[in-house]
C-alpha positions in Angstrom: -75.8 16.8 40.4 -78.5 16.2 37.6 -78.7 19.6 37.1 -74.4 19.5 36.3 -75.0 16.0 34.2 -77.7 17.8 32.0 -76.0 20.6 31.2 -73.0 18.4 30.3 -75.4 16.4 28.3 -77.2 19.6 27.1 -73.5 20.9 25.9 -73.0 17.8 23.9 -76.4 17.5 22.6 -75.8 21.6 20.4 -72.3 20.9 20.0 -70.8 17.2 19.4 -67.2 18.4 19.9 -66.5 18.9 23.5 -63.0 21.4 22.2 -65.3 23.7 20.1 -67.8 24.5 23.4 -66.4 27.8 24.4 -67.1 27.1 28.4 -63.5 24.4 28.0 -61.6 26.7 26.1 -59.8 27.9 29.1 -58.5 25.0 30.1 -57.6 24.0 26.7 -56.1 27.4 26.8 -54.5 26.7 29.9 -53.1 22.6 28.9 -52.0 24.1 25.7 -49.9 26.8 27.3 -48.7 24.1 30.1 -47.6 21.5 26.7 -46.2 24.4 24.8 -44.1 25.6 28.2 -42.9 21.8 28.4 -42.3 20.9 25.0 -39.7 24.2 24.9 -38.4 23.7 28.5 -37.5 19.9 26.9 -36.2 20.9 23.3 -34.1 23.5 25.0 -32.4 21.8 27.2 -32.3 18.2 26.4 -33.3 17.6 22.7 -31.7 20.9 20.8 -28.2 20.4 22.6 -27.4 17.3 21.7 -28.7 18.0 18.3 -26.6 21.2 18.4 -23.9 18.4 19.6 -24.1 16.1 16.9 -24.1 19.0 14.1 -20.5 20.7 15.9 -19.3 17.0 15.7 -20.2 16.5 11.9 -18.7 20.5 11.3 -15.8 19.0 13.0 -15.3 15.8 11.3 -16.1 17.5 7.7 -13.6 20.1 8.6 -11.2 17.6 9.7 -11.8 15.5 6.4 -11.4 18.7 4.3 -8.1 19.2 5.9 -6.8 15.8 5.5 -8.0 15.9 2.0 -6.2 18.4 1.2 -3.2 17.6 2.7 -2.8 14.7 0.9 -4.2 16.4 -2.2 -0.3 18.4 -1.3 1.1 15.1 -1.1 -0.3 13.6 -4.4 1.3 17.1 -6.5 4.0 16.6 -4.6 4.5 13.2 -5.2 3.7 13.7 -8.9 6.5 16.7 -9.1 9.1 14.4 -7.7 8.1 11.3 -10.1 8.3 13.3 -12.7 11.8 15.4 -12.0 12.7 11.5 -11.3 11.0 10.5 -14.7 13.2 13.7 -15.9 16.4 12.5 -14.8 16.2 9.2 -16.1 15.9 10.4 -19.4 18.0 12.7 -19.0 20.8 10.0 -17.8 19.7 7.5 -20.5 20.3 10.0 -23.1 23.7 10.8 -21.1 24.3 6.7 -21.1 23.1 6.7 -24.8 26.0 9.7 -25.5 28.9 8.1 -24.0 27.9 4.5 -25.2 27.4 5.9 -28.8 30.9 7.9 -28.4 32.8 5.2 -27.3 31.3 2.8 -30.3 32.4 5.9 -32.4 35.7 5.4 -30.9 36.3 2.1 -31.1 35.1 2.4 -35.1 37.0 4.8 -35.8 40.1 2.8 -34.8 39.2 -0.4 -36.3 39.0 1.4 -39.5 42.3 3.1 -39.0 43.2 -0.3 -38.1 41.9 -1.5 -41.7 43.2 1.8 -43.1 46.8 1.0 -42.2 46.6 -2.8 -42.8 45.2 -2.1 -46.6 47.7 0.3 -47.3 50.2 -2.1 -45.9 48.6 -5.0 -48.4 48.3 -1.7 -51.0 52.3 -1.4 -50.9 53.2 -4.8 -50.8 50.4 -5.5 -53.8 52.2 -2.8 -55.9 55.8 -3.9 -55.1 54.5 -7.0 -56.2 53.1 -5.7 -59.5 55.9 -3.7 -60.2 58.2 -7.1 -59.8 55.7 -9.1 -62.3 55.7 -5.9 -64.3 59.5 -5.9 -64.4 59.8 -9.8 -64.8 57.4 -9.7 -67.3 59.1 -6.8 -69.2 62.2 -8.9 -69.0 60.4 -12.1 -70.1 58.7 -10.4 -72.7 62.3 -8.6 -73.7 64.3 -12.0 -73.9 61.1 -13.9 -75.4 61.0 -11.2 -78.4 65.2 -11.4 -78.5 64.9 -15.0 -79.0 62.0 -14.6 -81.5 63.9 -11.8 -83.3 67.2 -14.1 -83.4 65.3 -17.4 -84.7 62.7 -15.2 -87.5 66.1 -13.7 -88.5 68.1 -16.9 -89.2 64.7 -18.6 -90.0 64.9 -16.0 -92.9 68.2 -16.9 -93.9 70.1 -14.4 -92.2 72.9 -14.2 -89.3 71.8 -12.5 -86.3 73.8 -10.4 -84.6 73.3 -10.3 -80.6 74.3 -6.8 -80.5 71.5 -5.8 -83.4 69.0 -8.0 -82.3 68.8 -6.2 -78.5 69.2 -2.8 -80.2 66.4 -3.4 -81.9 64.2 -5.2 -79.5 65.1 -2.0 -77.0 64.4 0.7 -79.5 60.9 -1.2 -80.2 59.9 -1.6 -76.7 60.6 2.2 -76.2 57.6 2.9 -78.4 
């Protein structure tokens, strides 16, 4: 056994790294192959699945997200489309509303001022019937004031008046 130890010791004395003497490299050789064997054997089956697993599941989930996204994204146009034929009909109405409202205020004017328009030329007739009575009164007054003037300058003047005369004259005067 001292013969083993030294040559041991002797290996360590030229070379201080026991993996760079070239009487181990076979069974690092061999380990390493055993590891590498294991290593796959464990990502294959154990590790690698369920990472295979978890990446289906996210595909799925992003998939499924997509999806609902744009489903809903259908929803939102759809939901703008039918706010705004909504928003469209509203106006639309109002201005119907505003129409009729404005139409019927028309109406309504238009026959208050016929109202007014009969009532005025009611007030219109009877004002002129009026003025042609204070026009004919007047007239008159005027005709028997100026008689009676005409009869008292005439016998102010020393003369006789005659009734007959003094409305001939008065009449022929007022004729123009």
């Amino acid at each position: 056994m001292a013969t083993n130890t030294n040559a041991a010791e002797s290996a360590y004395s030229v070379h201080p790294m026991p993996q760079l003497e070239p009487s181990f490299w076979g069974n690092q050789v061999f380990w390493l192959l055993v590891t590498l064997v294991v290593i796959y054997f464990v990502l294959s089956r154990i590790a690698l699945p369920r990472i295979a697993a978890v990446l289906a599941e996210r595909q799925g989930t992003i998939t499924n997200d997509i999806a609902k996204a744009e489903e809903l994204k259908a929803k939102a146009v759809e939901a703008e489309e039918a706010y705004n034929k909504a928003l469209a009909d509203a106006r639309a109405e109002a201005q119907r509303i505003a129409a009729e409202t404005k139409a019927a205020m028309q109406a309504d004017l238009d026959a208050a001022t016929a109202k007014a328009d009969a009532e005025i030329a009611g007030k219109l007739a009877e004002s002129e019937k009026a003025i042609a009575e204070i026009r004919a009164n007047a007239v008159a007054s005027v005709e028997a004031v100026a008689k009676d003037t005409a009869a008292e300058l005439i016998t102010a003047l020393g003369g006789e008046a005659d009734a007959k005369d003094v409305d001939a004259a008065v009449a022929a005067r007022m004729k123009g």
